[in-house]
C-alpha positions as CSV (number, residue, x, y, z in Angstrom):
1,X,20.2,-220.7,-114.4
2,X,19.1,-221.0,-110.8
3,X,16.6,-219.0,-108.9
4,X,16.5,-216.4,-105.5
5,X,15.9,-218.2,-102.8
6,X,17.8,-221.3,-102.7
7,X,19.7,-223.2,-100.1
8,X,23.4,-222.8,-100.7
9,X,26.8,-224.4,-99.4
10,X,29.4,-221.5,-100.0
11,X,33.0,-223.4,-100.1
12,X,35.4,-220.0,-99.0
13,X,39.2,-220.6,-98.6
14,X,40.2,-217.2,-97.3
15,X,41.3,-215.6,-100.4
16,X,39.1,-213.1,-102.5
17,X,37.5,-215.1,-104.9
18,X,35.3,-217.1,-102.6
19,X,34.7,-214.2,-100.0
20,X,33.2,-212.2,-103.0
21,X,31.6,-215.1,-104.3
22,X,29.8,-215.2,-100.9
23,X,28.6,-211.4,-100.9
24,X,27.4,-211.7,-104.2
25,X,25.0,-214.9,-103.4
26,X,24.2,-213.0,-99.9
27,X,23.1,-210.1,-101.6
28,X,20.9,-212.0,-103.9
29,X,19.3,-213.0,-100.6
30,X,20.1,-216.9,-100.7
31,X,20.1,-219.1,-97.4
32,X,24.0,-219.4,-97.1
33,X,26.4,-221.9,-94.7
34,X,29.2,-221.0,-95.4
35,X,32.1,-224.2,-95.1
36,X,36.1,-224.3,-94.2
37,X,37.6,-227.5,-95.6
38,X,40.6,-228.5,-93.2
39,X,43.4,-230.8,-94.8
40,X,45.6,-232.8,-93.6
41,X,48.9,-231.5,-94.6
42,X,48.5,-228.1,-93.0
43,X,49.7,-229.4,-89.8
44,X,51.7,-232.6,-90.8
45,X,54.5,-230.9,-92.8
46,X,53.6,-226.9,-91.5
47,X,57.3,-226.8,-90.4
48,X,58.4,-226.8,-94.2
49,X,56.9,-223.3,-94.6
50,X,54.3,-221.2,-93.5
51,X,51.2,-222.6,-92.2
52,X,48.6,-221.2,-93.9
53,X,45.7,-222.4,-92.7
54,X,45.3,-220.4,-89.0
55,X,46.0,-217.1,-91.6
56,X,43.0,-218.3,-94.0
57,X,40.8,-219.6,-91.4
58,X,41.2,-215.8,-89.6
59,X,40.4,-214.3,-92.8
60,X,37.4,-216.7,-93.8
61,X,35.9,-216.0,-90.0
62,X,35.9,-212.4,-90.6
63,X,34.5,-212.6,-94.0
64,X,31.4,-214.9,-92.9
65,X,31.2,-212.8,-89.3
66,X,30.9,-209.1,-91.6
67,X,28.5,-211.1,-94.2
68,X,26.6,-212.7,-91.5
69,X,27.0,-216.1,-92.3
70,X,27.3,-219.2,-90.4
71,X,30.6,-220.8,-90.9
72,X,31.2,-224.8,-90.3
73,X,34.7,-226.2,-90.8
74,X,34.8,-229.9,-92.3
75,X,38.2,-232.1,-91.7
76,X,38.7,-234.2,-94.7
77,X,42.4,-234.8,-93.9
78,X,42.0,-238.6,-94.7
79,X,40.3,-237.8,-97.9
80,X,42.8,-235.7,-99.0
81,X,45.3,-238.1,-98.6
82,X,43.6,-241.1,-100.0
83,X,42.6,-239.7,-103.2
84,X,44.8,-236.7,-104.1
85,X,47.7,-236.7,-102.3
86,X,49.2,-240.3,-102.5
87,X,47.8,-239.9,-106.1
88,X,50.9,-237.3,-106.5
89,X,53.1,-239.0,-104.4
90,X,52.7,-241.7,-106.8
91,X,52.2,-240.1,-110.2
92,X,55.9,-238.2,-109.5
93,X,57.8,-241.7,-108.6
94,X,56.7,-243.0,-112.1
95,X,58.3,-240.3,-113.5
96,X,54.7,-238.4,-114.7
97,X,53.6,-235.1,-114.1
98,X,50.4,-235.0,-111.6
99,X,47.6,-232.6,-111.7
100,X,46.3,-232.9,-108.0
101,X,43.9,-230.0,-108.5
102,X,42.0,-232.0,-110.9
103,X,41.0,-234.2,-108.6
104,X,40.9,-231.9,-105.6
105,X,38.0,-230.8,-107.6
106,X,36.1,-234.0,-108.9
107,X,37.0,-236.4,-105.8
108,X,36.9,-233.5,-102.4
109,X,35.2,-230.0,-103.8
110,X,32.6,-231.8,-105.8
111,X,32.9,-235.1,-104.5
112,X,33.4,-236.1,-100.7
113,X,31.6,-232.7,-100.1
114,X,29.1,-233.5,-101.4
115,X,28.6,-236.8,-98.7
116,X,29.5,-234.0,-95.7
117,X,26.5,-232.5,-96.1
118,X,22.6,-233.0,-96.7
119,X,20.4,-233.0,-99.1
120,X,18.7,-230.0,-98.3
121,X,21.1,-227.9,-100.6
122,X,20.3,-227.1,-103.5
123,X,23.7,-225.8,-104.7
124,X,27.1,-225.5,-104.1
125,X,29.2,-222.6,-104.7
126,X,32.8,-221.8,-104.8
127,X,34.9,-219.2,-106.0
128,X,36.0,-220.6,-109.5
129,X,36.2,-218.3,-112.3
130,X,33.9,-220.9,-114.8
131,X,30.2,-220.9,-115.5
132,X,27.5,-223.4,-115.8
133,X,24.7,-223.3,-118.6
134,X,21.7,-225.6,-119.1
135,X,21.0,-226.4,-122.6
136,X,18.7,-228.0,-124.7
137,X,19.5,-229.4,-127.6
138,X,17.8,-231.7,-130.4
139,X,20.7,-234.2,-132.4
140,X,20.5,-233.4,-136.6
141,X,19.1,-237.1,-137.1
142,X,16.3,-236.5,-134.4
143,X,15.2,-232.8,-135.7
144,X,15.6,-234.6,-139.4
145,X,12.5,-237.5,-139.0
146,X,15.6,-239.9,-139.5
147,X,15.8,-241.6,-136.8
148,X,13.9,-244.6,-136.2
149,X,15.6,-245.6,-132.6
150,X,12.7,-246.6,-130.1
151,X,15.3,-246.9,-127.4
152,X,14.9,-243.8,-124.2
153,X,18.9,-244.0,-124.2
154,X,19.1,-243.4,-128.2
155,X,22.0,-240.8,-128.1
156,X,19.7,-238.9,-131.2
157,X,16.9,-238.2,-129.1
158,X,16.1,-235.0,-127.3
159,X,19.1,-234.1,-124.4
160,X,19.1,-231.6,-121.3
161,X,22.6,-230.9,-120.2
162,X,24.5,-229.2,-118.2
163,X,27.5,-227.0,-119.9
164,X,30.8,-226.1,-118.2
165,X,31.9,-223.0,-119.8
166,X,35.4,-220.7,-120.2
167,X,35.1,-217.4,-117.7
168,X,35.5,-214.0,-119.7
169,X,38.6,-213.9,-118.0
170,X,41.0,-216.0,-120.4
171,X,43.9,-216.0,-117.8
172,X,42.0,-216.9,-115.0
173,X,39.4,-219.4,-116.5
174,X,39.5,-222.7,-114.3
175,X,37.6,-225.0,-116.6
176,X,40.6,-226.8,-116.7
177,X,40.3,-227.6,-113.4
178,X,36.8,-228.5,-113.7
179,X,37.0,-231.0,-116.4
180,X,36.6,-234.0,-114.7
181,X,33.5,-233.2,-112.7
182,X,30.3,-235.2,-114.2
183,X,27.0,-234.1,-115.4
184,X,25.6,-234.6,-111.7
185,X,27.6,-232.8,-110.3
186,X,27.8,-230.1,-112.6
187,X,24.3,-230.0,-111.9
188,X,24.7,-228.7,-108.4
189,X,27.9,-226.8,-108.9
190,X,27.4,-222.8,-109.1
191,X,30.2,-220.6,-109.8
192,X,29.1,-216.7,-108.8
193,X,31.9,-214.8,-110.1
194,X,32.4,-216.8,-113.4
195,X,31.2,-214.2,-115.3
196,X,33.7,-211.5,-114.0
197,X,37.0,-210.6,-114.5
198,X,39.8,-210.7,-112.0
199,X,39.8,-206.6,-111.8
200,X,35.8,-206.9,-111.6
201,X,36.4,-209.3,-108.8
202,X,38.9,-206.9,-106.7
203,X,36.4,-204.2,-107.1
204,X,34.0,-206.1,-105.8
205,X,35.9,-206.8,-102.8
206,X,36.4,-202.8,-102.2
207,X,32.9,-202.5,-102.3
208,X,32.4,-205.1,-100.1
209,X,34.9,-203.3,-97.7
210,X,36.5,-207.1,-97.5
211,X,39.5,-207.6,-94.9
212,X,41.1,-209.8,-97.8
213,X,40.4,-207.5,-100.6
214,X,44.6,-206.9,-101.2
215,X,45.7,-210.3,-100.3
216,X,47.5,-211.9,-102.9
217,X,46.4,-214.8,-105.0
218,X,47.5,-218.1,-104.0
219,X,49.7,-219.9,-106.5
220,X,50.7,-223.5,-106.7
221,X,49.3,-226.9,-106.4
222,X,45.7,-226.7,-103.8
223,X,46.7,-229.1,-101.1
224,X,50.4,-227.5,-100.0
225,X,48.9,-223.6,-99.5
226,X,52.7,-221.8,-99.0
227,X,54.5,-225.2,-98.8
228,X,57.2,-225.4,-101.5
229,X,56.7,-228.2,-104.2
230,X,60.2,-229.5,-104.4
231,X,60.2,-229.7,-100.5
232,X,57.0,-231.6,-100.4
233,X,58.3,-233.8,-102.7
234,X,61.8,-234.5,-101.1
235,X,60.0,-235.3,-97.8
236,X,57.9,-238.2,-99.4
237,X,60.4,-239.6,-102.1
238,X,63.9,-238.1,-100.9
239,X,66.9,-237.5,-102.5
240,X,68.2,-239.9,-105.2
241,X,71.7,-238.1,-107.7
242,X,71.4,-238.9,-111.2
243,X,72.8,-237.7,-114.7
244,X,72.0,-235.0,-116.7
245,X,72.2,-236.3,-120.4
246,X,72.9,-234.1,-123.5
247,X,70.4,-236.2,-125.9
248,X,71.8,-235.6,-128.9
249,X,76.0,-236.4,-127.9
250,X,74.8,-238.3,-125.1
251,X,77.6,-236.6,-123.0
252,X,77.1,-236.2,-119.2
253,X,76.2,-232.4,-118.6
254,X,75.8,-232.4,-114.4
255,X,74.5,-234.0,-111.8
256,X,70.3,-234.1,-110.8
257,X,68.7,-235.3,-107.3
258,X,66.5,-237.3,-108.3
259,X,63.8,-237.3,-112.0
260,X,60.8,-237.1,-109.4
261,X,62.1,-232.9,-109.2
262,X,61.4,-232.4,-113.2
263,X,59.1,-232.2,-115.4
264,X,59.5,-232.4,-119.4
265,X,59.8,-229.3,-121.2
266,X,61.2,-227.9,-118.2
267,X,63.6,-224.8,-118.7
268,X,64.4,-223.2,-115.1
269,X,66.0,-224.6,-111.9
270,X,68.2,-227.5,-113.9
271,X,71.7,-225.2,-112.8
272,X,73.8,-225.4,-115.7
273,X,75.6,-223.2,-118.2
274,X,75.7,-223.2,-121.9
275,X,72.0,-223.1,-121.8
276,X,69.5,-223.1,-122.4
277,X,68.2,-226.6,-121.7
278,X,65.0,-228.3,-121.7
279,X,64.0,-231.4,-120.4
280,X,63.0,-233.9,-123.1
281,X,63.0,-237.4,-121.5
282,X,63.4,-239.0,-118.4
283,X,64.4,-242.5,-117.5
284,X,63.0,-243.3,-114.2
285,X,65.0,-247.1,-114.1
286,X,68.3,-245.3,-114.4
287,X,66.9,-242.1,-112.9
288,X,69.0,-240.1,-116.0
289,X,67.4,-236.8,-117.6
290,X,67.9,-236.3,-121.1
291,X,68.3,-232.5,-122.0
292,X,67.9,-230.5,-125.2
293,X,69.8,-227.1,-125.9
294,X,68.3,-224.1,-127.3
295,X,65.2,-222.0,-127.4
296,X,63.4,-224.1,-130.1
297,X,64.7,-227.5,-129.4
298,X,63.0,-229.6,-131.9
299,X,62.7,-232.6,-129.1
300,X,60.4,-230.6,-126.8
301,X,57.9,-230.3,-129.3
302,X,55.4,-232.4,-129.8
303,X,52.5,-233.0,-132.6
304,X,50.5,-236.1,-131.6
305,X,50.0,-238.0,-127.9
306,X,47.4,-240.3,-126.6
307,X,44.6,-239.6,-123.7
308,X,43.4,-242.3,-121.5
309,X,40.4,-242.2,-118.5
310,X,38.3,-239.3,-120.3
311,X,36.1,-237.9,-118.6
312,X,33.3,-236.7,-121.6
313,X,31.2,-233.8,-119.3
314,X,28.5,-234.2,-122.1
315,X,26.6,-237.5,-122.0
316,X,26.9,-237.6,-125.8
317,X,30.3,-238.2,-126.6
318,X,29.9,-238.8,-130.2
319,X,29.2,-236.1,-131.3
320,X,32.1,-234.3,-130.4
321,X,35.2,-236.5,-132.6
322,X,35.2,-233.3,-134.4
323,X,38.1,-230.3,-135.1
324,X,38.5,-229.1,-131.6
325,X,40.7,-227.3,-129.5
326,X,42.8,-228.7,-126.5
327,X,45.2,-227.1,-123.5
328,X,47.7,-229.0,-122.3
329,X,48.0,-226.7,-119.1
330,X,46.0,-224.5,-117.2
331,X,46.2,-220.8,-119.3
332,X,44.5,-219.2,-121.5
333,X,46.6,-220.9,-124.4
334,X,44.4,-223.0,-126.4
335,X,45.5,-225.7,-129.3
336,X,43.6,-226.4,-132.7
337,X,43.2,-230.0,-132.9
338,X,41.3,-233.3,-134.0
339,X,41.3,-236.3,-132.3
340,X,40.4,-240.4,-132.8
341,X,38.8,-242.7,-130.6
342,X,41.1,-245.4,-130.9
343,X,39.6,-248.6,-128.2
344,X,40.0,-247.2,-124.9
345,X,42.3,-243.9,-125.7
346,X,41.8,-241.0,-127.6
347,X,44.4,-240.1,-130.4
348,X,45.3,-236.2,-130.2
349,X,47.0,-234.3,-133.5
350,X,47.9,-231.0,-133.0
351,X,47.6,-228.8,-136.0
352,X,50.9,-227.1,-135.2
353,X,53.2,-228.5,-132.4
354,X,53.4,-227.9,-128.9
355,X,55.9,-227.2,-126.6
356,X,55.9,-229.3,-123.0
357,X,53.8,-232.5,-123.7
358,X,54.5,-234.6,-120.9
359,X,52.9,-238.0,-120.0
360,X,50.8,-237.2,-116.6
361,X,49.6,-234.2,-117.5
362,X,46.2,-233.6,-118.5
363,X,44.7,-232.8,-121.6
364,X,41.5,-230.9,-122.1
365,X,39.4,-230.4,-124.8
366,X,37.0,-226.9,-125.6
367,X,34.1,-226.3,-128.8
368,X,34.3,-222.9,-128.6
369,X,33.6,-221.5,-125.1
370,X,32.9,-225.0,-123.8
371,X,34.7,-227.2,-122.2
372,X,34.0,-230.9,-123.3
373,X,36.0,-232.4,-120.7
374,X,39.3,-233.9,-120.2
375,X,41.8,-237.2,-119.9
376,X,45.5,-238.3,-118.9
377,X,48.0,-237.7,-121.5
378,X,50.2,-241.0,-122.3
């Protein structure tokens, strides 16, 4: 897939995954920088937990000082905010569920990055647990003497491209993630420890002697580090009570503050008894959530939902309105599935239904052990 030698931009956060990443290309005796992206909410809204950055920066010095790396440390604070962080500001108001990670990845990682520095490298590398294949491959019409298409953009002709595919670890893979990026810039994307397992990973890091070989994974949504959610949230869009509906008597069950806190097919943090309830509905005019009691709740379930702004990874989309499979989360939970192009949406029927669909979140679609890319569920 790529060769010794090359020229590499290592993104490293601080945490394992990247700082083995690192020794692995270092050992394969790459010409590494290694680069720090600072945000902008570390220090606007530190005071609503702990600041993480000064922890991960300490960490990611050590790690590039012991590897003997150069380390640079690029601000994209105003990037951050423009293109994922209003995003779920916004996305949260409506009453949807946002994936900021998503486009952390496609828009910063992959993206304004990519504009930071200069063409000179050849690759660059972060600590995702996904890989990246180069295939080949020759359309049925094409192989058959059947096509008679003079066109160089026929989609049956002869086409290189570049494959994102599910890590070995299932619970860890982050092609979900990933599925917005494009073919160009999965061209120049290299993930070293896609291959591996999480325990291969922490191995790793004890043979690597690395100062963050115990520290804990970080959980949550990329931009906010040890910032709570809900607090994020309630510093942007407030406070605002509302109604807790019993859908199916339509009797008033408690008191919410504010839909923007919820997301449907929740189950935890609503605080009442008789339980247990799952939100099924929201209505953002009236600011009322509409519950559903029981462990199988019929309402939560859903068989059939639209996608818009897909993002195909492979160039030829056609071929793949096939019987696929689909997560609606990140996890190693995957869906059977077909789906319709229907104008500009795709039509998605579940072979069996699914618990949690909710309008926001993303949808993402696998052959196998590749991911195909992804869209907006609706």
């Amino acid at each position: 897939m790529y060769v010794v030698g090359m020229k590499i931009a290592m993104l490293i956060s601080g945490g394992v995954d990247s700082s083995v990443a690192l020794r692995l290309l270092k050992d394969e005796g790459h010409e590494l920088t290694a680069f720090y992206l600072k945000i902008w909410l570390e220090d606007e809204l530190s005071y609503l937990g702990d600041c993480p950055w000064e922890e991960d920066l300490s960490y990611v010095r050590t790690v590039c000082e012991q590897a003997d790396v150069p380390l640079e440390i690029i601000n994209l604070q105003k990037e951050y905010w423009d293109e994922v962080v209003s995003y779920t500001i916004a996305e949260c108001k409506a009453g949807r569920t946002p994936n900021p990670d998503i486009f952390c990845n496609q828009l910063i990682k992959f993206g304004h990055f990519y504009s930071k520095i200069d063409d000179s490298f050849d690759k660059v590398a972060t600590g995702h647990y996904a890989q990246v294949s180069l295939s080949s491959s020759l359309s049925g019409l094409r192989a058959e003497g059947k096509c008679e298409c003079e066109s160089q953009d026929c989609i049956h002709r002869d086409s290189a491209e570049y494959m994102l595919k599910i890590a070995p670890d299932k619970i860890k893979d982050q092609t979900y993630f990933l599925s917005h990026l494009s073919q160009e810039q999965l061209s120049r994307a290299l993930f070293p420890i896609g291959k591996y397992t999480k325990a291969e990973v922490r191995e790793l890091a004890e043979k690597y002697k690395l100062p963050n070989k115990d520290r804990k994974d970080s959980q949550g949504i990329c931009f906010l580090g040890k910032i709570p959610y809900r607090e994020f949230i309630k510093e942007h869009l407030g406070e605002k009570p509302g109604s807790f509906i019993d859908q199916s008597t339509m009797d008033k069950l408690g008191e919410h503050k504010g839909h923007w806190f919820y997301t449907i097919g929740q189950r935890t943090g609503l605080g009442l008894s008789g339980g247990p309830w799952f939100v099924v509905e929201k209505d953002v005019e009236k600011n009322e959530i509409y519950l559903a009691n029981g462990y199988d709740p019929e309402e939560v379930y859903g068989s059939e939902f639209d996608v818009v702004s897909m993002n195909w990874i492979s160039p030829v989309k056609t071929r793949l309105i096939a019987s696929l499979q689909v997560k609606i989360r990140h996890g190693a939970l995957m869906h059977d599935c077909a789906i319709e192009e229907r104008g500009d949406r795709f039509h998605v029927i579940l072979k069996e239904p699914v618990h949690g669909v909710a309008s926001g979140q993303f949808a993402v679609f696998y052959s196998g052990e590749v991911c195909l890319g992804g869209g907006m569920i609706t």
